[in-house]
Each structure stands twice: as structure tokens, then as C-alpha cells.
C-alpha positions in Angstrom: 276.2 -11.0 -159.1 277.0 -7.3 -157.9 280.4 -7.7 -159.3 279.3 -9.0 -163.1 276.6 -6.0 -162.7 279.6 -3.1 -161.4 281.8 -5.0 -164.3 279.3 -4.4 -167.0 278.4 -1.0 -165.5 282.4 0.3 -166.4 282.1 -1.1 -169.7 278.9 0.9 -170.9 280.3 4.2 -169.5 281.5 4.8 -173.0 278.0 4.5 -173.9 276.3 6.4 -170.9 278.9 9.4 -171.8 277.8 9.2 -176.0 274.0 8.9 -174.4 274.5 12.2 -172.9 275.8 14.0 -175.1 273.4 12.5 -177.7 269.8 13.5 -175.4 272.2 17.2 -175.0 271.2 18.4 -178.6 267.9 18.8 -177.8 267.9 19.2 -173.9 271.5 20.7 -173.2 270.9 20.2 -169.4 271.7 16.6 -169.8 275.8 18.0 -171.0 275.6 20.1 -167.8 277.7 19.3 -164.9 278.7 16.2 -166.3 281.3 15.6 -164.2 278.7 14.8 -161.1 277.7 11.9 -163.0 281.2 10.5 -161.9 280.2 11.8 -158.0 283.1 14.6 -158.3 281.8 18.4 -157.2 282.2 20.4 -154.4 282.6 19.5 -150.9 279.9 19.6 -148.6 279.8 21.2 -145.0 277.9 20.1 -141.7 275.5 17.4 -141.3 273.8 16.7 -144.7 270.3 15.3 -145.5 270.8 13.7 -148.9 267.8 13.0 -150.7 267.6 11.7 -154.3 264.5 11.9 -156.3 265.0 10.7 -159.9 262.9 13.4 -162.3 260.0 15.8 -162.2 257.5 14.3 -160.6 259.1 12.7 -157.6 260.6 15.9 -157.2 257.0 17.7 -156.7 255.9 15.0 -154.3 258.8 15.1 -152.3 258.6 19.3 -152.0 256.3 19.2 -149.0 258.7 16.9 -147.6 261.8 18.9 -148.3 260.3 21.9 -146.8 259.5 20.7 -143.6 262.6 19.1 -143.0 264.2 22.4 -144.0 262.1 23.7 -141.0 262.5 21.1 -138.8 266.4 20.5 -139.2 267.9 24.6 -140.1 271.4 23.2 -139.4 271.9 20.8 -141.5 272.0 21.6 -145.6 269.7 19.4 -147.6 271.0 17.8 -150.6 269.2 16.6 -153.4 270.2 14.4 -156.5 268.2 13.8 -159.7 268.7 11.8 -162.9 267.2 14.1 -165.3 267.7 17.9 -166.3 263.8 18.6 -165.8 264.3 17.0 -162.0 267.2 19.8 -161.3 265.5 22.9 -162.5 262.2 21.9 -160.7 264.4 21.5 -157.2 265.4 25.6 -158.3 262.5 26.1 -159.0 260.9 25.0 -156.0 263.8 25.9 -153.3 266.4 28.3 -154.9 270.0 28.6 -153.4 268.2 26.6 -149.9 268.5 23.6 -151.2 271.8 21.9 -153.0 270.8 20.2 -156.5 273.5 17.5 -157.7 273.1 15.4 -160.5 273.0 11.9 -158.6 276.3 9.6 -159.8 275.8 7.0 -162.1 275.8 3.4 -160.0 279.6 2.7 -159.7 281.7 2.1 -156.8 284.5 4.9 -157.8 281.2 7.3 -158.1 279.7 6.8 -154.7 283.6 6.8 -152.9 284.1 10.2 -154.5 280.6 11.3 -153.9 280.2 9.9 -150.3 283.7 11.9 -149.5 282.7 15.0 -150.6 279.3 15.0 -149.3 279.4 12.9 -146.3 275.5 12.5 -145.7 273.8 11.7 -142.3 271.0 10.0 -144.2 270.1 9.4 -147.7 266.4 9.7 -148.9 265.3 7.9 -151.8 261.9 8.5 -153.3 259.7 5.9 -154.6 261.1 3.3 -156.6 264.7 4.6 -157.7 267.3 2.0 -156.0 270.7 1.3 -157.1 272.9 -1.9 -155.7 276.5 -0.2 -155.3 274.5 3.2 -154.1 272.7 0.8 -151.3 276.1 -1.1 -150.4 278.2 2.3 -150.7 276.0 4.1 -148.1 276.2 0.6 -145.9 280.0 0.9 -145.8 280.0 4.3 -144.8 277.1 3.8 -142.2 274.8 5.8 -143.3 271.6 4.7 -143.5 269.2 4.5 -146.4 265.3 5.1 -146.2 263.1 4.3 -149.4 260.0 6.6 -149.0 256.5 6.9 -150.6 257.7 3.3 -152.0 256.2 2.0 -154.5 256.5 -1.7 -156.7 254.0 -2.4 -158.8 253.8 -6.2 -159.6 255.4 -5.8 -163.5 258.3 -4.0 -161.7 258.5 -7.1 -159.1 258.5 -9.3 -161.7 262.0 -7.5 -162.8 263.3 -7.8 -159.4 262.7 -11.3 -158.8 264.5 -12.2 -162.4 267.5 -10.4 -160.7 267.3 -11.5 -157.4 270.6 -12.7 -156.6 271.5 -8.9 -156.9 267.7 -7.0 -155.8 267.9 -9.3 -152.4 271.0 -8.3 -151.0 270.2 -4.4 -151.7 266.3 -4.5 -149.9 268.0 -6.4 -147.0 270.4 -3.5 -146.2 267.5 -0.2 -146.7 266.7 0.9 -143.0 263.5 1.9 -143.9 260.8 1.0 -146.5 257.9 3.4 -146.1 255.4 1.7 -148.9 252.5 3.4 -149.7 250.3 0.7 -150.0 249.7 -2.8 -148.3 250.4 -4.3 -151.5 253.4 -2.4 -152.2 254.9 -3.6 -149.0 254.2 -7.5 -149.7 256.0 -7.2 -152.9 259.1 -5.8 -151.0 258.6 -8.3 -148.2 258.2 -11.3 -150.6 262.2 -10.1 -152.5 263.6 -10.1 -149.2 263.3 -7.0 -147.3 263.2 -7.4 -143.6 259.3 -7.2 -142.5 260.1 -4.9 -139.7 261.7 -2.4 -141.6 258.6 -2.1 -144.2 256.2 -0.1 -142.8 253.0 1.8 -144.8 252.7 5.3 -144.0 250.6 6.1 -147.3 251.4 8.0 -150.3 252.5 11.5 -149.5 250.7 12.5 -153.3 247.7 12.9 -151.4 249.2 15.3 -148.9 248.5 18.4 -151.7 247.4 21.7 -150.5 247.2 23.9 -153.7 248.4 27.2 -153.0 245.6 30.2 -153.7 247.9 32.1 -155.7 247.8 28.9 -158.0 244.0 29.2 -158.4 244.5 33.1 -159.4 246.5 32.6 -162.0 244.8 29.1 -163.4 241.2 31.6 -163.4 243.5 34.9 -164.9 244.5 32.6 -167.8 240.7 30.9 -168.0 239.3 34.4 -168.4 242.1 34.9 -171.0 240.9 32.1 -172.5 236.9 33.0 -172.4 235.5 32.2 -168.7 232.4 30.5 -170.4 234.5 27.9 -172.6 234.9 24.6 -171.9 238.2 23.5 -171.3 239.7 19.9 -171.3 243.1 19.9 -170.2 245.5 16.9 -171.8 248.4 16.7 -169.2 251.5 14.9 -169.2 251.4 13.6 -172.5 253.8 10.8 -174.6 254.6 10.5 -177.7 251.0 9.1 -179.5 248.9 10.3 -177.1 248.7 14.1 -178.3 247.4 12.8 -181.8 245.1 10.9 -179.7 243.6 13.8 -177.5 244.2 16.1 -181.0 241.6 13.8 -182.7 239.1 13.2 -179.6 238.7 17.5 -179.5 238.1 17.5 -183.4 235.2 14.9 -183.0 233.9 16.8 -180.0 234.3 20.2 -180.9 231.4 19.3 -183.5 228.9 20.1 -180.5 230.9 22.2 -178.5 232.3 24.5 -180.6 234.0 26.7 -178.4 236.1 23.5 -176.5 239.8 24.2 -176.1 242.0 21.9 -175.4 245.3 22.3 -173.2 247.9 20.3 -174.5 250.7 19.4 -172.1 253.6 17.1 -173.5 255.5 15.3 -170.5 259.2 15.9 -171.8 260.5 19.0 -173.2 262.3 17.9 -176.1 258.9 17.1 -177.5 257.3 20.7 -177.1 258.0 22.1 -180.7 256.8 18.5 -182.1 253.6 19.0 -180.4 252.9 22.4 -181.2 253.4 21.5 -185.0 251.1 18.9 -184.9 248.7 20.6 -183.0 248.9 23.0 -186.2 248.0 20.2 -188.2 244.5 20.7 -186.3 243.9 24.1 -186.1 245.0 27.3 -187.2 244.1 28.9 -183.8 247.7 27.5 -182.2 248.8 29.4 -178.9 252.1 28.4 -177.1 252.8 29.6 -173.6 256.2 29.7 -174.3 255.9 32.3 -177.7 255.0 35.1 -175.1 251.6 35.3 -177.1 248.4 36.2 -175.4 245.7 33.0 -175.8 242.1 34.7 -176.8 238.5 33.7 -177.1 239.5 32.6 -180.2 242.5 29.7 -179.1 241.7 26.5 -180.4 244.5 24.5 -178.4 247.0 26.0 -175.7 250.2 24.4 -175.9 252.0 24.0 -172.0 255.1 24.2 -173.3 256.7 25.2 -169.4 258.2 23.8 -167.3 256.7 23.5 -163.8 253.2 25.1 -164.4 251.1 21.9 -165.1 248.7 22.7 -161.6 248.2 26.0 -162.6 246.8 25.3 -166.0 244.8 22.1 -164.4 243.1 25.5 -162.1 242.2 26.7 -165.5 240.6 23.9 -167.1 237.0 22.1 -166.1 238.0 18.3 -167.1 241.6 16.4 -167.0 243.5 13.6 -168.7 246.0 12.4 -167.4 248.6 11.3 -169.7 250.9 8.4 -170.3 248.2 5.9 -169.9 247.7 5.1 -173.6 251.1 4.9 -173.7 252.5 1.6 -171.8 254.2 4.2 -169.3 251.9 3.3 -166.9 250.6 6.8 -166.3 251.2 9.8 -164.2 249.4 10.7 -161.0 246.0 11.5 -161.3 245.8 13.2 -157.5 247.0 16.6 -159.0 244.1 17.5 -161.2 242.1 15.8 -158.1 243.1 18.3 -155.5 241.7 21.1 -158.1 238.5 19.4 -157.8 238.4 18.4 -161.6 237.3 15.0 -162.9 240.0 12.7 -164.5 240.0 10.9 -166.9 243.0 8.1 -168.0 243.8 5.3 -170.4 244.0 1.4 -169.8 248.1 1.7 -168.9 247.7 3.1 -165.0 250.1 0.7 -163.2 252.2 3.4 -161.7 249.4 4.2 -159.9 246.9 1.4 -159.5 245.9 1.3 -156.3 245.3 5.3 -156.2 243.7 5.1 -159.5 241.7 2.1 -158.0 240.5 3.9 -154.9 239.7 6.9 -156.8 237.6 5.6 -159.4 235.6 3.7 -156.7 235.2 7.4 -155.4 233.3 8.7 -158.4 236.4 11.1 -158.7 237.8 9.2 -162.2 237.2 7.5 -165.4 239.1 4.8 -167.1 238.5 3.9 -170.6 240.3 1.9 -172.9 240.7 3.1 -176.3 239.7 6.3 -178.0 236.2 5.9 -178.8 235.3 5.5 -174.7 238.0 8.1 -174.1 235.6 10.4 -176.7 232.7 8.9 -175.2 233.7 9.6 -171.7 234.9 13.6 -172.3 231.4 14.2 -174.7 229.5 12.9 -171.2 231.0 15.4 -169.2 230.9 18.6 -171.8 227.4 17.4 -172.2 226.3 17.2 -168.3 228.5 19.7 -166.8 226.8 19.2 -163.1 227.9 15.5 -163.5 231.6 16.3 -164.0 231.5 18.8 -161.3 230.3 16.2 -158.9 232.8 13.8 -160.1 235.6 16.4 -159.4 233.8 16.9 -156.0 234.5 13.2 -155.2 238.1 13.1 -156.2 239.1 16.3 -154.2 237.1 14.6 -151.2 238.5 11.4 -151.5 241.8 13.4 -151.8 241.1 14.8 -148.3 240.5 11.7 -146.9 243.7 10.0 -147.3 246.1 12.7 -146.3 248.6 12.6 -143.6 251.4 10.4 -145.1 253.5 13.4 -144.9 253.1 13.6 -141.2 254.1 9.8 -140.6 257.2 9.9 -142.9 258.0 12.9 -141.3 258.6 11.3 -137.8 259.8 7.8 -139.3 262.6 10.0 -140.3 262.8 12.3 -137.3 263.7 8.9 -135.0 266.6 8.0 -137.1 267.9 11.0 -137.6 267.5 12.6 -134.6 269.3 9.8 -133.1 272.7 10.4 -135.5 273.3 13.6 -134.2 
């Protein structure tokens, strides 16, 4: 099965090369370094802690991570792979020049021989659910071993991997580690094959946020901005749909609150201008963070059209949707807005998340509706009682509180087998 799948793999890189240069007109990062798609780039020196974390937001779980092993281990380099242009500036964002940022090969043998020569890792770190057959079964002929952290597998996606199995099994039985986040997580990886002793739940290092204060400055600086006394409901991480959604939920509300804003955060960048002119559509009091103008009591709608500033503008705003759960995407991770002590709101699409978005609704820190009219009911609530949504948040960012300390047990479920190679 792993041969028909590598077979298949060569034949479409005529495709995977067009794709890229395709998604490259409107995000040119995706034509950059193209050549590590094929594993080629520079060699690496000394013991090397390879971890791969496919886009944005594995990225900004896994920084906490990244900068205690960058503590912990100061001779060795740390190495870290992503799929997508918005992954690789948020690692230089987050680390600079002490941390190397690859683009990680696309699944073929040739890729991993040239990559695995040149880099030579000691371990490879792969975050949450992004597993690749000839990656697995390169790293296994090499000896290096292979740790899934902060795992994830949502039933849907287990559904995939039994449909495939002949290929998914082989892969799960060679990982060294699964560190699932949840009890259910680890049963699904148990039930395809992995090994029971090497699953183990450590917990979901999301929770393990500390917001830093200069974060909170800057959300209140750009809230003053803004008008301190507004209220402000923050749309975050949104697909394509949802913005008209959220557009058409402030227009009903800001009938009794006239002075709402709404901060509109699109998830991908190549949809930033889009939004901005549809948020036009709605208002003639459009401000873009990116136009370099400055927002006013009179801003209507605040565009986030940055990159790597979505928990700052959560520290500005009083309530939180969290996008891509009116979308199918299963949405994005509601534990952000949560450690800013704001209430959260989400869609009926939350698989990505269920069992946090479970937990925290049972908290009295979120919401979940399922269409527009309880989303509009839900929001009007909270503008209406104010003290209600502020006890909500109070829930989430205790609940928050509660759970942390993943971070500490991945960090010695790594320590023992690294520690051990060298």
C-alpha cells in the first residue's frame, strides 16, 4: 500500500509544483525556498531537535514548547519544518535567527534521504495530527525516533484512517511516542494500531498559555484608541462565509448598541483585502491595521489584517468568536480568547476541538449556537448583561487554569528519550 501511495505521490509532483506556484500569486511565500519542498538546503551541524508543526496555529502552541527545550538543551540547534508560508514567518516571528525554519519536504522517499542527510536529527517532533507514511518509515531507517505530541484524532479524522489502514497501521506502529491530549484521542490511536504503551495522555499543551503583560498593554492602548467605553466583539479566525455572517449579526445588533465595533479577523491572508471590501459593504467607517491608519471613536469594523497579533486584539475586545465553526473546518481553539478572560462564543462545526470545547462550555466559559439567529441571540445577551459575560469569561480563564501543566509532562516524556541519545 505504501508503494501504490509513494507511486502516486511522484506522479502528482507536476501538480504539487503548478499548486505552488498557483497559491504564489497571491501569497508569494508559498514560491519561496521551493527547493526544500524536495528536502534539499543546507547542512545541518551538531545534534538537531527537529520539530515539524504544519501552519500557524500548531506553531503558537508548540512556542512554549520550543522555548524550553531551547533552555533545556543550548547545544543542540532546533529545527522546525512547516507546510505553509504563515507557519514560517510565525516561527521568525516568534524565535528569530535561534531557531532554524525549513519548509518540511513533501512525503517522498528521495525527499526525506536528502533531507535526513543534510539535517541528521536526533529526534523528530511532530505536532498534533500532521503524519506522513514515508516521513514515519524514513526516520525509522535512520533510527531516529518519532514522537507525536499534543495528538489529536477526532473521530471523522479516524474514520479516514481506518479507510486506509493497510497504510495508517504500519506508520502508528513505528511512532515512539503518542502523547494524546485526551483519553478519547488516545483510543482512537490505540483502536488503528498504535502500540498501547507508547500512547500516553499528557493533556493539551493549549491550555498551558500565560499571556504576556506587554500583550494586555497594547490590546487596552488600541481599546482606548478605539473608545474605552465601546463594546467590542472580536470575530477571530474567520473562513470564507463566516465574515458576511458576523458582518450581518453586528448590523442587527448595532440597532441597540450603537457604538458596537466589531474586529474582524480573517484566518488566511490571501483573504484580507476580500474582507476588508466587504466589510465596506457594511460601513463606511472601515479601518485596516495594515493601512497604517489610526482606528477612532468613530470605527465601525477593525480589520486584523496581521499576521501574528490575533491575542493582542482578543486583550482589546470584551466578547470572542471563534471562527471556522460555521464553516465545516471544525474550528479553531477557543483557549486563546479564554486565557484573556473573554467569553466565547462558536458555531455548530467544533470537532477540532471537541473535547476542550466540551469541558469549557460545561465551565460556563463558552457558548455554542447553531445558526445565525442564536449566534445574534447569544452576542445581544452578552452586550445586554455585561456582568453576565464577564462572569462567563471568569469561568473560561479559570477553567483555563485548571488544566495546565501538559507542557511540563511532554517536556520530560521527551527529556527521557533524548537525554538517553546523547
Amino acid at each position: 500500500m505504501r508503494l501504490l501511495y509513494t507511486l502516486l505521490f511522484y506522479l502528482l509532483i507536476p501538480l504539487l509544483l503548478a499548486r505552488l506556484w498557483w497559491r504564489g500569486r497571491k501569497a508569494p511565500g508559498y514560491r519561496k525556498n521551493w527547493t526544500q519542498r524536495l528536502g534539499l538546503g543546507d547542512r545541518l551541524s551538531g545534534p538537531v531537535i527537529w520539530i515539524h508543526a504544519v501552519s500557524v496555529g500548531e506553531t503558537l502552541a508548540v512556542v512554549p514548547m520550543v522555548e524550553r527545550l531551547l533552555k533545556r538543551y543550548p547545544s543542540h540547534r532546533i529545527l522546525m519544518t512547516n507546510m505553509t508560508p504563515t507557519g514560517a514567518a510565525q516561527v521568525e516571528k516568534a524565535f528569530g535567527d535561534r531557531v532554524e525554519q525549513r519548509f518540511c519536504p513533501w512525503d517522498l522517499p528521495l525527499a526525506w534521504s536528502a533531507f535526513l542527510r543534510r539535517v541528521k536529527p536526533a529526534i523528530c517532533i511532530v505536532v498534533e495530527t500532521e503524519l506522513w507514511p514515508n516521513l514515519v518509515s524514513g526516520c525509522a531507517r535512520k533510527g531516529v525516533p518519532v514522537m507525536l505530541v499534543n495528538a489529536r484524532l477526532s473521530e471523522r479524522s479516524a474514520r479516514g484512517y481506518r479507510r486506509f489502514s493497510a497504510l495508517t497501521r504500519p506508520m502508528l506502529q513505528r511512532l515512539n511516542l503518542i502523547a494524546a491530549q485526551h483519553e478519547a484521542d488516545a483510543g482512537r490511536f490505540r483502536e488503528l494500531g498504535a502500540p498501547p504503551e507508547r500512547v500516553s495522555v499528557t493533556g493539551s499543551i493549549k491550555f498551558d498559555i500565560s499571556p504576556d503583560l506587554s500583550l494586555r498593554d497594547s490590546g487596552r492602548a488600541l481599546r482606548t484608541l478605539w473608545g474605552a467605553e465601546r463594546p467590542v466583539v472580536i470575530a477571530a479566525s474567520t473562513h470564507e462565509g463566516e465574515d458576511e455572517l458576523l458582518l450581518r449579526c453586528w448590523r442587527s445588533l448595532k440597532e441597540r448598541q450603537p457604538d458596537l465595533l466589531l474586529a474582524l479577523v480573517p484566518r488566511h491572508p490571501e483573504r484580507f483585502a476580500g474582507v476588508t471590501e466587504l466589510a465596506s459593504q457594511f460601513s463606511h467607517n472601515v479601518c485596516a491595521r495594515s493601512s497604517g491608519e489610526t482606528p477612532d471613536s468613530q470605527t465601525d469594523i477593525y480589520i486584523g489584517d496581521t499576521m501574528g497579533e490575533l491575542m493582542m486584539l482578543y486583550a482589546a475586545a470584551d466578547i470572542a468568536f471563534v471562527g471556522g465553526s460555521f464553516s465545516g473546518t471544525g474550528g479553531h481553539n477557543p483557549l486563546e480568547p479564554a486565557a484573556l478572560g473573554l467569553p466565547v462564543i462558536m458555531g455548530p462545526d467544533t470537532f477540532n476541538f471537541a473535547a476542550i470545547c466540551e469541558a469549557l462550555k460545561d465551565a460556563g466559559g463558552m457558548s455554542q449556537v447553531v445558526d445565525e439567529k442564536g449566534l445574534t441571540a447569544q452576542l445581544g445577551t452578552w452586550l445586554d448583561q455585561p456582568d453576565q459575560a464577564r462572569a462567563a469569561g471568569r469561568a473560561g480563564e479559570a477553567f483555563l487554569k485548571q488544566n495546565q501543566g501538559a507542557l511540563d509532562r511532554l517536556e520530560a516524556l521527551i527529556a527521557e528519550r533524548l537525554d538517553t541519545r546523547h
